[in-house]
N, CA, C and O atoms as a printed pandas DataFrame, in Angstrom:
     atom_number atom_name residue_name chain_id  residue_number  x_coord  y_coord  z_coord
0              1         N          UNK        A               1    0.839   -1.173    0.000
1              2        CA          UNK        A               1    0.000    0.000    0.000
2              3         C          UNK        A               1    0.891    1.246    0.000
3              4         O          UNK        A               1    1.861    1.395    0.743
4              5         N          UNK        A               2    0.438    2.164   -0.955
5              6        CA          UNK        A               2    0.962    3.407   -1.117
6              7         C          UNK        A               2    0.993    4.609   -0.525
7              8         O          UNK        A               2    0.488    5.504   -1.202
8              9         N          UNK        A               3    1.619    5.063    1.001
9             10        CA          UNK        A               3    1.269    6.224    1.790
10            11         C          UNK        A               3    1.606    7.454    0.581
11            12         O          UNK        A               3    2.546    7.547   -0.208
12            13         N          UNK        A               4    0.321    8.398    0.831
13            14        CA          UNK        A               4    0.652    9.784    0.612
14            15         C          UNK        A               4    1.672   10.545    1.390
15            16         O          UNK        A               4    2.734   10.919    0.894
16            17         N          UNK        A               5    1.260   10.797    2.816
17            18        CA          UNK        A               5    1.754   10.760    4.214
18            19         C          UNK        A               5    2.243    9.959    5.034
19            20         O          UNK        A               5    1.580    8.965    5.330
20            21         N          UNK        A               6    3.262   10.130    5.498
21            22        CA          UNK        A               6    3.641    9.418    6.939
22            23         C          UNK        A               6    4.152   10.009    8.036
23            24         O          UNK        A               6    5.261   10.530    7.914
24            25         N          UNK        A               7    3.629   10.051    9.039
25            26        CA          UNK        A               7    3.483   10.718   10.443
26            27         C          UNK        A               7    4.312   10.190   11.012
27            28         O          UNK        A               7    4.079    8.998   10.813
28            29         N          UNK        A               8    5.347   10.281   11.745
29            30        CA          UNK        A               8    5.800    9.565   12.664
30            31         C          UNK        A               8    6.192   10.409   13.650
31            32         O          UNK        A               8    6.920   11.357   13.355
32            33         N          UNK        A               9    5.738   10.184   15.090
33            34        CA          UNK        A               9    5.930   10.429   16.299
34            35         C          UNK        A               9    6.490   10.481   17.190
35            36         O          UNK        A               9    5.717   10.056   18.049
36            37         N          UNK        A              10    7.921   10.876   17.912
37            38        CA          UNK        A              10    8.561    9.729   18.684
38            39         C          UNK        A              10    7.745    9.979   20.392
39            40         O          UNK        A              10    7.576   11.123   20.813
40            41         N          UNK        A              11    7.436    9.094   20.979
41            42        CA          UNK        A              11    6.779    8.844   22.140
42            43         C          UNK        A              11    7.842    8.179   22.574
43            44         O          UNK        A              11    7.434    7.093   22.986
44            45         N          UNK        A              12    9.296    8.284   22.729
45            46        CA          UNK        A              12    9.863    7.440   23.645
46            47         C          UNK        A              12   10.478    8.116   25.096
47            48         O          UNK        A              12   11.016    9.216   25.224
48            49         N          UNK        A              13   10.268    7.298   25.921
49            50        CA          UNK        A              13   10.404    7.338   27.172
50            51         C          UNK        A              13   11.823    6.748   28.069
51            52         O          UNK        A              13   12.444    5.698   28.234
52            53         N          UNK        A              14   11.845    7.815   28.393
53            54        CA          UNK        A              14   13.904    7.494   29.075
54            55         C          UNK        A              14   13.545    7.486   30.941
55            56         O          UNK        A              14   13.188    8.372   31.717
56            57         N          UNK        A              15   13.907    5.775   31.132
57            58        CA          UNK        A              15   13.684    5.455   32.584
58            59         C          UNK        A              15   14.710    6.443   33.514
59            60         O          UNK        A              15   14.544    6.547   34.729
60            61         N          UNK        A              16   15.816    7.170   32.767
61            62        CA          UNK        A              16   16.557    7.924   33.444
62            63         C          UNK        A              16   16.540    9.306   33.747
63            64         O          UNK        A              16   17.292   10.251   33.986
64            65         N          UNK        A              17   15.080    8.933   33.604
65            66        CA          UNK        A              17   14.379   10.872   33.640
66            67         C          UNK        A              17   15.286   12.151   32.617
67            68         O          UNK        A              17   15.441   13.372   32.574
68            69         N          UNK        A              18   15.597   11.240   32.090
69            70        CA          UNK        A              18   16.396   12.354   31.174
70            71         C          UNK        A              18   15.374   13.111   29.976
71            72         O          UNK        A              18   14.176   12.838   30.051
72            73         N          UNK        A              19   15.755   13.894   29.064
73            74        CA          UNK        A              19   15.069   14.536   28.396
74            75         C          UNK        A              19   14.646   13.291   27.410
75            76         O          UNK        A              19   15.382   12.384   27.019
76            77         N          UNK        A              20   13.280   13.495   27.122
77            78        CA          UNK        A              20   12.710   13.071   26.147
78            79         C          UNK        A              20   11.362   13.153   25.681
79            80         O          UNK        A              20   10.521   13.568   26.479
80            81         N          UNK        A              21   10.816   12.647   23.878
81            82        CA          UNK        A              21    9.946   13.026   23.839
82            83         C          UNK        A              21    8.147   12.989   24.774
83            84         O          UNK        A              21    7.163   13.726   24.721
84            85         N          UNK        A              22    8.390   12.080   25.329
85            86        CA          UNK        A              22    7.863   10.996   26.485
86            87         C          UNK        A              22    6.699   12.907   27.537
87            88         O          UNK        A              22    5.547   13.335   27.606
88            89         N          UNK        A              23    7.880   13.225   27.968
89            90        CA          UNK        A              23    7.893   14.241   28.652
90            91         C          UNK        A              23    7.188   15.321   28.195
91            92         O          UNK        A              23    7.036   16.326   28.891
92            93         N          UNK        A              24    6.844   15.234   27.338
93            94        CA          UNK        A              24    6.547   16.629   26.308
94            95         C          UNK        A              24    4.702   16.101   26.108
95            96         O          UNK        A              24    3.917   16.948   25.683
96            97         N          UNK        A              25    4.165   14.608   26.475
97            98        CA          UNK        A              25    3.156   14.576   26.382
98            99         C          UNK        A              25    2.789   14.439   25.129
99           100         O          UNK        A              25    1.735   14.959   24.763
100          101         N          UNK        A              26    3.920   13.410   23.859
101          102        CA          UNK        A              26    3.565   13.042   22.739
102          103         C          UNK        A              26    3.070   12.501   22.673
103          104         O          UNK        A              26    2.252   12.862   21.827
104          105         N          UNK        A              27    2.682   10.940   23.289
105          106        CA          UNK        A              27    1.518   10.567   22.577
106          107         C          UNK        A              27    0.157   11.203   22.701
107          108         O          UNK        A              27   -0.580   11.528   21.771
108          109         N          UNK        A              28   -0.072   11.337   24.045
109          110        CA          UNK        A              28   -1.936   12.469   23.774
110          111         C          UNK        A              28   -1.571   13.362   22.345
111          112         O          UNK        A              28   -2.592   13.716   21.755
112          113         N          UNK        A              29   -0.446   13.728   21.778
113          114        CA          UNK        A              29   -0.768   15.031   21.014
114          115         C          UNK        A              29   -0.842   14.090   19.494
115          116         O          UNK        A              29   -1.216   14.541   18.412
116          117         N          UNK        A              30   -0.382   12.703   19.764
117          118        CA          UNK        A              30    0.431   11.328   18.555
118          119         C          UNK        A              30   -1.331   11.497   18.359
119          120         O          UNK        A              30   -1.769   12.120   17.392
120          121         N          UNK        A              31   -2.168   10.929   19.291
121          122        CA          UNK        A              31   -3.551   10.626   19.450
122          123         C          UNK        A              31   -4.366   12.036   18.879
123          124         O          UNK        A              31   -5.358   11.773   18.200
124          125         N          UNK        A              32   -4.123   13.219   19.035
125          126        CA          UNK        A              32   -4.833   13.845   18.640
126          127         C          UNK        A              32   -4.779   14.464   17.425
127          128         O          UNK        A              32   -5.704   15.076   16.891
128          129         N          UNK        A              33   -3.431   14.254   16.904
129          130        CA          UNK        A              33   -3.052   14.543   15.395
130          131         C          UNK        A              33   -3.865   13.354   14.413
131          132         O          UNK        A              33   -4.231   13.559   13.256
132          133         N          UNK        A              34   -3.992   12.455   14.951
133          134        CA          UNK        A              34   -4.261   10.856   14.401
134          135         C          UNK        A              34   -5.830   11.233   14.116
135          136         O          UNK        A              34   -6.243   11.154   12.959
136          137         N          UNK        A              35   -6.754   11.669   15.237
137          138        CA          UNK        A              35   -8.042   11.981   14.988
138          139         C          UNK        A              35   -8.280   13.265   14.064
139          140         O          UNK        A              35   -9.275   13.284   13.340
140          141         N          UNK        A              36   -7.589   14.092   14.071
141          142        CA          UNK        A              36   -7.423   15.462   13.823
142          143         C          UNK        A              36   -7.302   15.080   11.868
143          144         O          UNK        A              36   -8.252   15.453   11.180
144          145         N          UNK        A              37   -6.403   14.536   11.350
145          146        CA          UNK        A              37   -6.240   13.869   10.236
146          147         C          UNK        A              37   -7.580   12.625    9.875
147          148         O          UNK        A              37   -7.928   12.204    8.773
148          149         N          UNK        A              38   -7.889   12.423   10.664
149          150        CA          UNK        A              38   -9.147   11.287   10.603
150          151         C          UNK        A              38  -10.420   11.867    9.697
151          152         O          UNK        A              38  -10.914   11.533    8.620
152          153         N          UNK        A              39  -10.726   13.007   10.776
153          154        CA          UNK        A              39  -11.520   13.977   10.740
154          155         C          UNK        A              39  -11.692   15.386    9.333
155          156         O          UNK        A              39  -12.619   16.110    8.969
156          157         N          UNK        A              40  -10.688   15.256    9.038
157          158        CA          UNK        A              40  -10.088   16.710    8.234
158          159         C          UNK        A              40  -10.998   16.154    6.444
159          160         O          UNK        A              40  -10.612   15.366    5.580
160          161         N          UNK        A              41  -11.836   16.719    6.505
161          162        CA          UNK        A              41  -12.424   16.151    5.395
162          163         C          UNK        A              41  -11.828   16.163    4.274
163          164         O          UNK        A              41  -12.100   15.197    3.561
164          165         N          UNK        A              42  -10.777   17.254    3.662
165          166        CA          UNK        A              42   -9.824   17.296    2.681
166          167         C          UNK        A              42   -8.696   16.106    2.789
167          168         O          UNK        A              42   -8.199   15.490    1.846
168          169         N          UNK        A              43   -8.502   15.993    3.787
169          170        CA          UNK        A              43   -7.399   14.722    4.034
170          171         C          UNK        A              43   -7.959   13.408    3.821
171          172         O          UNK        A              43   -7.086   12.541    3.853
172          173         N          UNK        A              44   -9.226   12.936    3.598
173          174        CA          UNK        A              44  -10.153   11.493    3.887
174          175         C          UNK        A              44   -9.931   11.029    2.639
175          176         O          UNK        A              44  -10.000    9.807    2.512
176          177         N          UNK        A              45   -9.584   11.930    1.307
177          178        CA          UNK        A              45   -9.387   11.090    0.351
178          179         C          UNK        A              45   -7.835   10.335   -0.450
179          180         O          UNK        A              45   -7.699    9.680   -1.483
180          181         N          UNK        A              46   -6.405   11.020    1.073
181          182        CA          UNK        A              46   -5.682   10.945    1.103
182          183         C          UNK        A              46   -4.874    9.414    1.888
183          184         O          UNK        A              46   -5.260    9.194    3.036
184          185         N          UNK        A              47   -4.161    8.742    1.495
185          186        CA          UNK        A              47   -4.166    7.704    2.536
186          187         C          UNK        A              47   -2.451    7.813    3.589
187          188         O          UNK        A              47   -1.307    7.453    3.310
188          189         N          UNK        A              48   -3.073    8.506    4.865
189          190        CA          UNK        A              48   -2.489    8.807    5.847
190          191         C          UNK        A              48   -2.206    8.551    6.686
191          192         O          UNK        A              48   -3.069    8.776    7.536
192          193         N          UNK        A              49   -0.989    7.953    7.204
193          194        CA          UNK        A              49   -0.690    7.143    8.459
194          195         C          UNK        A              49   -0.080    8.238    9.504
195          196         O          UNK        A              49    0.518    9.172    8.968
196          197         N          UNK        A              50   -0.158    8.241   11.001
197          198        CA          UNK        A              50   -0.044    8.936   11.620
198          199         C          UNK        A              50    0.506    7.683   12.925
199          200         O          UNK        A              50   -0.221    7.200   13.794
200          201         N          UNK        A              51    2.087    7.376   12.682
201          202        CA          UNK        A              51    2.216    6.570   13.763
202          203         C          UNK        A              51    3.115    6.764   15.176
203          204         O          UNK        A              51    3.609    7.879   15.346
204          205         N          UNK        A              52    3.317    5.873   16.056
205          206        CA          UNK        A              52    4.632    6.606   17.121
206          207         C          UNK        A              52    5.613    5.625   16.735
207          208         O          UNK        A              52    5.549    4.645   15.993
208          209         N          UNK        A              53    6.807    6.280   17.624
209          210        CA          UNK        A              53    8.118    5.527   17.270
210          211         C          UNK        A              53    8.642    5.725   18.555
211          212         O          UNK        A              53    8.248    6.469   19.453
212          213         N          UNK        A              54    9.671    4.883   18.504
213          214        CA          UNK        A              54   10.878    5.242   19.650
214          215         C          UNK        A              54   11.691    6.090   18.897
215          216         O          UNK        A              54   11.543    6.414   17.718
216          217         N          UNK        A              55   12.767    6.497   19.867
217          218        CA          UNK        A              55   13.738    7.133   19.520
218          219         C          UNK        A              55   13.825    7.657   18.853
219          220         O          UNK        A              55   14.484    6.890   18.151
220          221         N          UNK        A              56   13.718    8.591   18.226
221          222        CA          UNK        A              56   14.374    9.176   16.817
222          223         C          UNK        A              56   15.755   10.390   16.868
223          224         O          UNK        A              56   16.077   11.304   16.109
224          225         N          UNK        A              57   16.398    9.792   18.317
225          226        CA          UNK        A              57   17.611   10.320   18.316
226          227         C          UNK        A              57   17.121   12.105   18.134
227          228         O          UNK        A              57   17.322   12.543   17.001
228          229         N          UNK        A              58   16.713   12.778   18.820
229          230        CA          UNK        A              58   16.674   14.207   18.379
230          231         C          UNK        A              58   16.063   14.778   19.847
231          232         O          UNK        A              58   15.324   15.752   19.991
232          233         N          UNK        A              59   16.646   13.788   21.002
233          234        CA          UNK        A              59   16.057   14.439   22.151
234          235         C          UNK        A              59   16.061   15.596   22.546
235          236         O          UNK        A              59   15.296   15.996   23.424
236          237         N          UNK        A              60   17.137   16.496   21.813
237          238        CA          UNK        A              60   17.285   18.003   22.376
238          239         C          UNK        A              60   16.376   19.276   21.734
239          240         O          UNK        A              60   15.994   20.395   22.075
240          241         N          UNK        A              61   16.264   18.163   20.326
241          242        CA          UNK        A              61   14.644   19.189   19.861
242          243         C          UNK        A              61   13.213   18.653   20.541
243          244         O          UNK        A              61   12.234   19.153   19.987
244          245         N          UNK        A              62   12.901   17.738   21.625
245          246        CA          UNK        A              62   11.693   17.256   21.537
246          247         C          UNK        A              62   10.859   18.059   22.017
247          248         O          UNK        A              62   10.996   19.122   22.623
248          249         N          UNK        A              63   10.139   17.580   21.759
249          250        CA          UNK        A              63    9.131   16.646   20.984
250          251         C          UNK        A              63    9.188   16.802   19.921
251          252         O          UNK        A              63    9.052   17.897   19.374
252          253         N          UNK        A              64    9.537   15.088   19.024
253          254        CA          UNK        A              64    9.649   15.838   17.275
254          255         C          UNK        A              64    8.805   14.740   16.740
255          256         O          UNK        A              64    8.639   13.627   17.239
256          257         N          UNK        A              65    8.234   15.283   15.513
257          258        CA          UNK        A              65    8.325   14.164   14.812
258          259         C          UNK        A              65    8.624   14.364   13.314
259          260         O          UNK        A              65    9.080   15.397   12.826
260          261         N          UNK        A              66    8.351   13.390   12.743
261          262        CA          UNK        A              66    8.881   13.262   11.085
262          263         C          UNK        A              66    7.585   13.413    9.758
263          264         O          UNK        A              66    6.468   12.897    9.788
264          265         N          UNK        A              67    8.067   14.128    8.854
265          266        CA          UNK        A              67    6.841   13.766    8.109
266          267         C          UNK        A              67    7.143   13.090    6.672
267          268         O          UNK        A              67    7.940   13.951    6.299
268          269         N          UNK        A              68    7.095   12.232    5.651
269          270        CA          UNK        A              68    7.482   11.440    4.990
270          271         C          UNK        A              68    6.371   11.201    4.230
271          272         O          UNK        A              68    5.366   10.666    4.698
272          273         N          UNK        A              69    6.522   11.723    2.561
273          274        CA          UNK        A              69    7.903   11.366    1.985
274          275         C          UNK        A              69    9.084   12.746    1.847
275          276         O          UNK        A              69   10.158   12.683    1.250
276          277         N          UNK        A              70    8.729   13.520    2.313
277          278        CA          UNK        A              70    8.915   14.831    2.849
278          279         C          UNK        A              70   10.710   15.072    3.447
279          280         O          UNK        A              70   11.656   15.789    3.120
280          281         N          UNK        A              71   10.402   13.856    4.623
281          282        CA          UNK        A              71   11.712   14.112    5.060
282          283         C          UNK        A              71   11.699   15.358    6.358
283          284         O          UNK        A              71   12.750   15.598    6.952
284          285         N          UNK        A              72   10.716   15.921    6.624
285          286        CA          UNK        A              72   10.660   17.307    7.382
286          287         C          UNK        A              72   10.267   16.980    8.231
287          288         O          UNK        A              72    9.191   16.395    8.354
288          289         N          UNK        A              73   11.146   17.309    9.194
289          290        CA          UNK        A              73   11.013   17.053   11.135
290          291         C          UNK        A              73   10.357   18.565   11.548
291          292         O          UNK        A              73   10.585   19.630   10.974
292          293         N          UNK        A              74    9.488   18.339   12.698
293          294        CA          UNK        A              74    8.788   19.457   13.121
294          295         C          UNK        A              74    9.156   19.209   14.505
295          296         O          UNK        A              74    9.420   18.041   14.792
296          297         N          UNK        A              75    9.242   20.351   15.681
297          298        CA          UNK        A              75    8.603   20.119   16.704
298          299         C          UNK        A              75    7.520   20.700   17.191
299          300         O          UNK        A              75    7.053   21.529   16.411
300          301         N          UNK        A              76    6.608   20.508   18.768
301          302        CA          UNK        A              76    5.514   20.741   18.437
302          303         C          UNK        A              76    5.211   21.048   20.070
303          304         O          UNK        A              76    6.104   20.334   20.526
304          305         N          UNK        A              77    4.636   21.555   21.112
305          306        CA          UNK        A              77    4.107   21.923   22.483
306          307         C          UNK        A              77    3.000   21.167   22.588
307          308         O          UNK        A              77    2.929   20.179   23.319
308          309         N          UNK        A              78    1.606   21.812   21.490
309          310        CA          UNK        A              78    0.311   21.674   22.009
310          311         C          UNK        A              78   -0.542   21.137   21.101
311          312         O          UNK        A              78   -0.252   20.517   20.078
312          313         N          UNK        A              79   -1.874   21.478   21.638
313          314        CA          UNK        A              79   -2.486   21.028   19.943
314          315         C          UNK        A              79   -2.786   22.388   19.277
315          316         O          UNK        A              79   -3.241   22.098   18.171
316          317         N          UNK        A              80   -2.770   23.125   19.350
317          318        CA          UNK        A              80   -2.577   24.484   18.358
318          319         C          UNK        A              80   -0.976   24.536   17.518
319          320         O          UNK        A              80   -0.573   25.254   16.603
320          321         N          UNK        A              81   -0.570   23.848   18.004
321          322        CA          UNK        A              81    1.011   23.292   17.352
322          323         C          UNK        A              81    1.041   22.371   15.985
323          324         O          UNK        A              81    1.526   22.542   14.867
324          325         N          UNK        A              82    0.211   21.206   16.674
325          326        CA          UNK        A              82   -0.368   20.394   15.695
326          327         C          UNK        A              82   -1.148   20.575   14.356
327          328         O          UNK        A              82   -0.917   20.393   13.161
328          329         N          UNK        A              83   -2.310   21.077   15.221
329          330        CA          UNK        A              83   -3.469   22.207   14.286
330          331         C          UNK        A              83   -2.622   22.486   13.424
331          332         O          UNK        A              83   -2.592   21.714   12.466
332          333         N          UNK        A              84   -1.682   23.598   13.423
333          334        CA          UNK        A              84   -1.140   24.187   12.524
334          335         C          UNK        A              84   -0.439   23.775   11.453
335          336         O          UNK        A              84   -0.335   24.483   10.450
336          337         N          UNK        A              85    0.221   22.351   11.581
337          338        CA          UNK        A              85    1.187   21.188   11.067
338          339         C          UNK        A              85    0.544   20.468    9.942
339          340         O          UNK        A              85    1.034   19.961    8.933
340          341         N          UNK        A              86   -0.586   20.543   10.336
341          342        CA          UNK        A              86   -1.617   19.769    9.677
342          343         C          UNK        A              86   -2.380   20.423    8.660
343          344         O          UNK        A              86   -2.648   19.916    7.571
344          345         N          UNK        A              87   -2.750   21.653    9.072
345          346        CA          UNK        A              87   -3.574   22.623    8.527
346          347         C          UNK        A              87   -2.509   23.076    7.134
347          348         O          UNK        A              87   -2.904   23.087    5.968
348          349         N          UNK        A              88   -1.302   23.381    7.517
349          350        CA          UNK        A              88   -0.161   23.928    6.636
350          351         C          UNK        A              88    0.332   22.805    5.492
351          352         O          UNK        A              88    0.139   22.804    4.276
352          353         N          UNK        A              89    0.967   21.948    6.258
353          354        CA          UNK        A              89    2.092   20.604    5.806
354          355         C          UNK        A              89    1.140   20.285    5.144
355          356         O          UNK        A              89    1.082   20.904    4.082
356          357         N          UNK        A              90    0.011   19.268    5.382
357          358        CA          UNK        A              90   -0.759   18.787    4.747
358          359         C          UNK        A              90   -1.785   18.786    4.185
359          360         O          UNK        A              90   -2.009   17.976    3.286
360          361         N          UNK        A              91   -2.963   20.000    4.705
361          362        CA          UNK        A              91   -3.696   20.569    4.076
362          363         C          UNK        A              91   -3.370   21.327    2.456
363          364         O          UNK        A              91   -3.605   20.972    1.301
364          365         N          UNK        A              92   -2.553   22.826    3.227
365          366        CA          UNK        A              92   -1.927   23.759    2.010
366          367         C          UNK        A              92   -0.366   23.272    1.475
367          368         O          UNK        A              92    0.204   23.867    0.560
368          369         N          UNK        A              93    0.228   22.101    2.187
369          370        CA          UNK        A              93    1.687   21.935    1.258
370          371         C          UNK        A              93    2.348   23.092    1.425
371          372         O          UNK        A              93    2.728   23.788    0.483
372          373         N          UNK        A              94    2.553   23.412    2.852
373          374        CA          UNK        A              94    3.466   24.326    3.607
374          375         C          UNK        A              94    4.435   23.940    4.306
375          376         O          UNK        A              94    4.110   22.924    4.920
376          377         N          UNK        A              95    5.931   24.395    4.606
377          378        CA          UNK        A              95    6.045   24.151    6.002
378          379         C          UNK        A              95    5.676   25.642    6.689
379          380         O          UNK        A              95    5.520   26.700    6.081
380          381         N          UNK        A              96    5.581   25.400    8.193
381          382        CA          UNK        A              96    5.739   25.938    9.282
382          383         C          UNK        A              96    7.207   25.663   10.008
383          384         O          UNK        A              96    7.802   24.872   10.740
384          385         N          UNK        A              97    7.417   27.515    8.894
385          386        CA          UNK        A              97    8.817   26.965    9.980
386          387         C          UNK        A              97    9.791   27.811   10.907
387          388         O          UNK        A              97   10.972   28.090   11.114
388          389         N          UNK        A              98    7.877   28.126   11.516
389          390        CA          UNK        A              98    8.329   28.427   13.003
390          391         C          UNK        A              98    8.780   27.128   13.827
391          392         O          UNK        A              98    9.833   27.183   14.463
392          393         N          UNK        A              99    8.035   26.004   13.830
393          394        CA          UNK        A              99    8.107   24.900   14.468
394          395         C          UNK        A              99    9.159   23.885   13.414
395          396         O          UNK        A              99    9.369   22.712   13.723
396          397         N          UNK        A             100    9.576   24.311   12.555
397          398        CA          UNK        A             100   10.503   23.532   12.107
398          399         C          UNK        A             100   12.044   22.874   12.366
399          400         O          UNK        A             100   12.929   23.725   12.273
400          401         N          UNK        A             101   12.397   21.845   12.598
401          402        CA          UNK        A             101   13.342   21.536   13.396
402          403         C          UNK        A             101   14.704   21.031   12.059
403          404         O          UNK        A             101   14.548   20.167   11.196
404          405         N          UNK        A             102   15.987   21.903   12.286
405          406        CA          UNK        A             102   16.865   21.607   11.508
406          407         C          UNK        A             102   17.620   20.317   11.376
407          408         O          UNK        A             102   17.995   19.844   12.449
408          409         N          UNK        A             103   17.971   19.542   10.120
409          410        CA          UNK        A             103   18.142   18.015   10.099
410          411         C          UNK        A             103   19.920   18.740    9.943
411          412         O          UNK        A             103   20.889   17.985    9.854
């Protein structure tokens, strides 16, 4: 199967209380981007995966995630963060890059 989109999330969690995306409250935001894209009636005829990951090595930007086939890492706070990611990146084929994170 052929993604248009691919979301990826990192939700990973460091038992050493150290920085990570974990902390930042990615998955509720993994979960609400996921519905948020569900929902987006311009996006329904698009086929869009919105998943989590471990690691993606970029703990000092987190919360990040990836967007693919794109290649463009974002980071993100809230869901007005999201909103915007979605609304831009994938709606209008923008980045936002206020929230854009350098590779």
């Amino acid at each position: 199967m052929r993604l248009d989109k691919h979301l990826f999330f990192c939700v990973n969690a460091r038992k050493s209380g150290d920085q990570c995306c974990a902390n930042f409250d990615a998955e509720h935001l993994r979960k609400y981007a996921k519905e948020k894209v569900k929902n987006t009636a311009c996006l329904k005829k698009l086929n869009i995966r919105v998943n989590k990951s471990g690691c993606l090595n970029r703990c000092q930007d987190g919360p990040v995630m990836v967007i693919y086939p794109e290649g463009v890492w974002y980071t993100f706070l809230d869901e007005e963060d999201i909103d915007e990611i979605i609304d831009c990146h994938l709606v209008q084929g923008t980045v936002v890059d206020r929230l854009l994170v350098e590779n």
